[in-house]
C-alpha positions in Angstrom: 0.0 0.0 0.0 1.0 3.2 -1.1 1.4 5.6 2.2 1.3 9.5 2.4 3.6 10.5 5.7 3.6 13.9 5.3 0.3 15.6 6.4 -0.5 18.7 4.4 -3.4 19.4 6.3 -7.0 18.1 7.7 -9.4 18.1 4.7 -8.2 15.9 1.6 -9.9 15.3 -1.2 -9.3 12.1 -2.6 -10.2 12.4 -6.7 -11.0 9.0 -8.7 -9.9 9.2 -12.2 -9.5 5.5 -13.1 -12.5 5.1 -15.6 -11.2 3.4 -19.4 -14.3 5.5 -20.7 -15.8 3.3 -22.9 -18.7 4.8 -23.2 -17.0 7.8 -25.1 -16.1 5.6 -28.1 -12.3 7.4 -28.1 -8.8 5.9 -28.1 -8.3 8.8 -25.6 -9.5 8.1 -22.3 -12.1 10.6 -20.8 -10.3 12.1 -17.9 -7.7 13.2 -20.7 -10.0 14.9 -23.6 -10.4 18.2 -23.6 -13.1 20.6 -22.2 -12.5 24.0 -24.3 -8.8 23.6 -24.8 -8.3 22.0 -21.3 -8.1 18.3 -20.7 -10.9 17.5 -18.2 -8.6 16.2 -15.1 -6.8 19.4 -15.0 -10.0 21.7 -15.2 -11.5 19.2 -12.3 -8.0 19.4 -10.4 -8.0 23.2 -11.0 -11.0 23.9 -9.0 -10.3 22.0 -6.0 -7.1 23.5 -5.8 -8.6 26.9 -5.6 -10.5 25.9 -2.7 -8.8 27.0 0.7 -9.9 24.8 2.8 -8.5 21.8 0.9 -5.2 20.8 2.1 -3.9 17.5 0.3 -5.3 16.7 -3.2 -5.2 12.7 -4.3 -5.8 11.2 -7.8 -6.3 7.9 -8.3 -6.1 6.8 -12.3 -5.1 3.8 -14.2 -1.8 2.0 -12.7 -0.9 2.4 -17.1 -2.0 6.3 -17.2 0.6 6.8 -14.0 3.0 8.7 -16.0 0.5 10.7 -18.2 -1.4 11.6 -14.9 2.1 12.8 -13.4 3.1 14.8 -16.9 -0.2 16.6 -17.1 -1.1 17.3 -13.2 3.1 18.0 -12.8 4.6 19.6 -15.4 1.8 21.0 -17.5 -0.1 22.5 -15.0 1.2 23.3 -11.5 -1.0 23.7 -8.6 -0.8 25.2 -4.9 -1.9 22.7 -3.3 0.0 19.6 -2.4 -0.9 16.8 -4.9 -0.1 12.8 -4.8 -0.7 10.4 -7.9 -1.6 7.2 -7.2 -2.3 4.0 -9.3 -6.1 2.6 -8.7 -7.8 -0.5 -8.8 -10.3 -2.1 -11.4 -13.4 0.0 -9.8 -14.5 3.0 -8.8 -14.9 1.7 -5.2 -11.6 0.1 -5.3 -9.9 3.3 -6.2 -11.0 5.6 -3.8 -10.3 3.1 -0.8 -6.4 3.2 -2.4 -7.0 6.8 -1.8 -8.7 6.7 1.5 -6.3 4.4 2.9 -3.5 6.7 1.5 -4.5 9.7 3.7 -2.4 10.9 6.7 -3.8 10.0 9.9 -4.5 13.6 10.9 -6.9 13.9 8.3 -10.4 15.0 9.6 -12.6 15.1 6.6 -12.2 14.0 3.3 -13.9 15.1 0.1 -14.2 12.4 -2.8 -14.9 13.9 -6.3 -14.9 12.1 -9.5 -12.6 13.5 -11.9 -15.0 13.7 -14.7 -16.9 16.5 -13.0 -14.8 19.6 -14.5 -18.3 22.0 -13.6 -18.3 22.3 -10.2 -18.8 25.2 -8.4 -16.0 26.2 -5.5 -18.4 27.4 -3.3 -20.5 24.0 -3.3 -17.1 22.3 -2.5 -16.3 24.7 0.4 -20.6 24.5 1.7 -20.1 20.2 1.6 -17.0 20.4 4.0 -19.0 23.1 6.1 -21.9 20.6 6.2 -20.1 17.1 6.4 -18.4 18.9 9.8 -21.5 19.8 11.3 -23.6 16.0 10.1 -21.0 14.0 9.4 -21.4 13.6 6.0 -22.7 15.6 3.4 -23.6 14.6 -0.1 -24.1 16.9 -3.2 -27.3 16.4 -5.3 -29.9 18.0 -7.0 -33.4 17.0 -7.1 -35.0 15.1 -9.6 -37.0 16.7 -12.8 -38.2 13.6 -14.0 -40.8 10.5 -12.5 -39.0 8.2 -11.8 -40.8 3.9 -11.7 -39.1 1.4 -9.9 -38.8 -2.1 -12.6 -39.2 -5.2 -11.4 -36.6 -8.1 -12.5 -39.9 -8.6 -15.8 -39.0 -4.7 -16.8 -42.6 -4.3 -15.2 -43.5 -0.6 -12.8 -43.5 -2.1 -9.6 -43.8 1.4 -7.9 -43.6 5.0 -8.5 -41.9 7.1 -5.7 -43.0 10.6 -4.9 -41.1 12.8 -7.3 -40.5 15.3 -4.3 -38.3 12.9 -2.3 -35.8 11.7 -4.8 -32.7 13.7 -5.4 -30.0 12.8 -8.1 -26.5 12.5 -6.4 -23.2 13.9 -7.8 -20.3 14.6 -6.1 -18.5 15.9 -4.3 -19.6 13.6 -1.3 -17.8 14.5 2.3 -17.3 12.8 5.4 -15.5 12.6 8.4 -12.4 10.6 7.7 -12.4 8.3 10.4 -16.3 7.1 9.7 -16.4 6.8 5.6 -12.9 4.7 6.3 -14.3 2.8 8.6 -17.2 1.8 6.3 -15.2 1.4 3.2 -13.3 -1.3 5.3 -16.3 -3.3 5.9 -17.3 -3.4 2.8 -14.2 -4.3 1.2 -13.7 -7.0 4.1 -16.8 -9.1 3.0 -16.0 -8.2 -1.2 -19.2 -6.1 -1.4 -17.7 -4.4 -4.4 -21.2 -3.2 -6.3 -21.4 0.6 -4.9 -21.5 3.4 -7.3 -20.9 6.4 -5.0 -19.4 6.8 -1.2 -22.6 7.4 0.7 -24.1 4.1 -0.2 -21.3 2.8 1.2 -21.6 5.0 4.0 -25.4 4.6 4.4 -25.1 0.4 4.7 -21.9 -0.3 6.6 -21.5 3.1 8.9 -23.3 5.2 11.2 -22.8 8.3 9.3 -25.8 10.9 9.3 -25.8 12.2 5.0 -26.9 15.5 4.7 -27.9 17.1 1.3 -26.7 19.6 0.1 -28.8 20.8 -2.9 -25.7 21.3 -6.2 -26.2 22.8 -9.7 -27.4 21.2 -12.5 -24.2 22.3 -14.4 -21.7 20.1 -12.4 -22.6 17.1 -14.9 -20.0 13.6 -15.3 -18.5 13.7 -18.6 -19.3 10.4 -19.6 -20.5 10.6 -23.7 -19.8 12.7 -26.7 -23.5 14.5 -25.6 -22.0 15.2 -22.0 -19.1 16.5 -23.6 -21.3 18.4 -25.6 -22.7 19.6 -23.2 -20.2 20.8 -21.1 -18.8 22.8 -24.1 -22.4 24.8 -24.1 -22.0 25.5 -19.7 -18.6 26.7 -20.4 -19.2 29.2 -23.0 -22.4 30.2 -21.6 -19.9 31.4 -18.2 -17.8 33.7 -20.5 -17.7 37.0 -19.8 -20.6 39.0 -22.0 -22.6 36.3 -23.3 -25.7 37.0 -23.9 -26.8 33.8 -22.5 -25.3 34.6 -19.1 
């Protein structure tokens, strides 16, 4: 295991950008296309490090995009904050424990944002720290436009839940360090390896109390050419004098 001993703080945030991005039909993997001119891990990176309150930055990608990861975050672009690269495992889940077990042991709360999620607004980064320190954990979502039905195995409705309950989650998602650890390692212990986000884990294997914190519908995951697309249309639509602002 890969070990951080030097503490650059209490808040980390622990960035997984592991993904092969299939679903973007490329050669080039997601996490490295660019958004405007700027490959999507740095303008992800970029943000967090402008955040103040973030102390240690860690990226988790491919163990075979180690040395792109290290040109682009280290030599392209340079950052303030202190930054560790670290190979990642074959899931999502797998690659932020790497990073969660990586963290100094002074570390009070941690931050886990994907690194396909260029959009996000510093502010909601700095509220979800605020948040997780006063719940415990704090995840970032927005709520839902459309009805959602619940299938059964037959593609048959089963049920249709109140509209006004259901949120969609993004990230970042925050939580005390100790606790979101803690659940990660009893999850991993019994090879429970089918969570998509950090508060699932948190909601079935700790005691954490998830707060949400309501995001923007800008801070999308580039996952497809449309989401790329997409991102292209948020960005210009921030510039300075556009009409669409």
């Amino acid at each position: 295991m890969i070990q951080i001993t030097q503490s650059a703080g209490k808040v980390w945030a622990v960035v997984p950008a592991a993904g092969t991005g299939s679903r973007m039909g490329t050669a080039v993997k997601k996490q490295f296309m660019e958004l405007e001119g700027v490959p999507i891990l740095a303008r992800t990176v970029t943000v967090l490090d402008a955040c103040s309150m973030i102390d240690g930055l860690v990226v988790v990608t491919a163990a075979e995009d180690m040395a792109q990861c290290q040109e682009l975050l280290r030599q392209k672009y340079r950052y303030h904050t202190p930054l560790h690269i670290l190979p990642g495992g074959a899931t999502r889940q797998e690659s932020v424990y790497l990073g969660l077990k990586a963290l100094p042991s002074d570390c009070a709360f941690v931050l886990i944002h994907d690194g396909a999620r260029p959009l996000v607004d510093p502010t909601i980064v700095e509220t979800s720290v605020q948040t997780a320190a006063a719940w415990g954990g704090c995840v970032v979502a927005v709520p839902a436009k459309d009805t959602i039905k619940v299938a059964d195995d037959n593609g048959f409705v089963k049920e249709t839940p109140p509209r006004q309950r259901l949120w969609n989650v993004q990230t970042p998602q925050t939580f005390r360090y100790a606790d979101i650890l803690h659940a990660y390692e009893q999850a991993m212990a019994v090879m429970d390896l089918t969570h998509t986000d950090d508060s699932s884990i948190a909601e079935r294997y700790g005691s954490i109390q998830i707060k949400l914190l309501q995001g923007s519908y800008s801070n999308i995951k580039i996952t497809t050419p449309e989401d790329l697309s997409l991102a292209e249309q948020i960005l210009r639509s921030q510039q300075p004098g556009d009409t669409a602002r």
